[in-house]
N, C-alpha and C positions, 0 to 999 in steps of 0.2 A: 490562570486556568490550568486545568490538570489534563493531558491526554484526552482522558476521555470528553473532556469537555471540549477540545477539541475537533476530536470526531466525531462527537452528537453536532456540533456548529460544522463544519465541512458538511455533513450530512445537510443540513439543513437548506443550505448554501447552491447544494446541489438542487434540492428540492426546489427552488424558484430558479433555476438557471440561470448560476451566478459559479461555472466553474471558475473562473481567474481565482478567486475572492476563497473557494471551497481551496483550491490548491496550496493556498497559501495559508487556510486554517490547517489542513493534512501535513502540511511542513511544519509549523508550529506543534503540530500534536508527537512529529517524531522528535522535535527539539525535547519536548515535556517528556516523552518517555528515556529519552536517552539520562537527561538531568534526575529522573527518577528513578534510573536502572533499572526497567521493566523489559525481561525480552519478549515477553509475549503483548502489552502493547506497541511496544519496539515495532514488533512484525507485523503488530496487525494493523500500525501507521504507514509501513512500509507499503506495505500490500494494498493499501486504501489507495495512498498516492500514486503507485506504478499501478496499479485497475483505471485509474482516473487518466492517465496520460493515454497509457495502452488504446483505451476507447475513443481517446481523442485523434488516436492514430500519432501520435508522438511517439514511437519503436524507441527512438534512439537517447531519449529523454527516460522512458517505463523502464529500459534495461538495468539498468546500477539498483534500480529500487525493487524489481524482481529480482535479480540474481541475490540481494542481501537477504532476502525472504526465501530463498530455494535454501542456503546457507546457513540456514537456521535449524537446528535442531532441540527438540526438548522430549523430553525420557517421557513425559507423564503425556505426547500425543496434544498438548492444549496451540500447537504448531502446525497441527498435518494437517488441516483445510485449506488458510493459506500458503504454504509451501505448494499443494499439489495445484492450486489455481497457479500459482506466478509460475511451478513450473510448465504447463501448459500454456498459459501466455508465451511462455518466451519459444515453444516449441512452435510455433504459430507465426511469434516474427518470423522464426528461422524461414516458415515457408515448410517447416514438417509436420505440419496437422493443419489442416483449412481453419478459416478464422470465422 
C-alpha cells in the first residue's frame, strides 16, 4: 500500500470506531511516505496520527508527531494547514489556548 492508501484505510477505520486499528494504518502511512520521500504526505501522516492521539487526550504521545509537522516547511504553502492546526494543538496542551 502507498501512503495514501494508507490514509484513505486509517480514515476508514476511523469511520466504524476502530481507532487502535486506524493508528496503526497512520503509522504505516508515515513509514510509506518516508520510504517514498514525500514531505507533504510525510506531514500530512504526521498530522493525521498526532490529530488522532491529540483527541484521544494522549498529549504526551500527539507531541513528537505535532512538533515534526510545526517543523515542516515548504516554499509552494502545500504545508501551511497542517503546520498551523499542530501548531495550535500543541499551544492547547501547553494550556495556552482552551481546548
Amino acid at each position: 500500500m502507498n501512503t495514501l492508501e494508507h490514509l484513505q484505510r486509517a480514515h476508514e477505520l476511523l469511520g466504524r470506531g476502530q481507532p487502535e486499528l486506524a493508528e496503526s494504518a497512520l503509522s504505516d502511512a508515515i513509514d510509506a511516505a518516508v520510504a517514498a520521500e514525500d514531505l507533504v504526505l510525510l506531514t500530512q501522516a504526521r498530522f493525521a496520527l498526532g490529530e488522532l492521539l491529540f483527541q484521544q487526550g494522549r498529549d504526551e504521545e500527539a507531541i513528537p508527531f505535532l512538533q515534526a509537522v510545526v517543523r515542516t516547511e515548504r516554499a509552494d504553502g502545500s504545508v501551511d494547514s497542517p503546520v498551523i492546526a499542530a501548531a495550535r494543538m500543541l499551544r492547547q496542551i501547553r494550556g495556552q489556548e482552551p481546548r
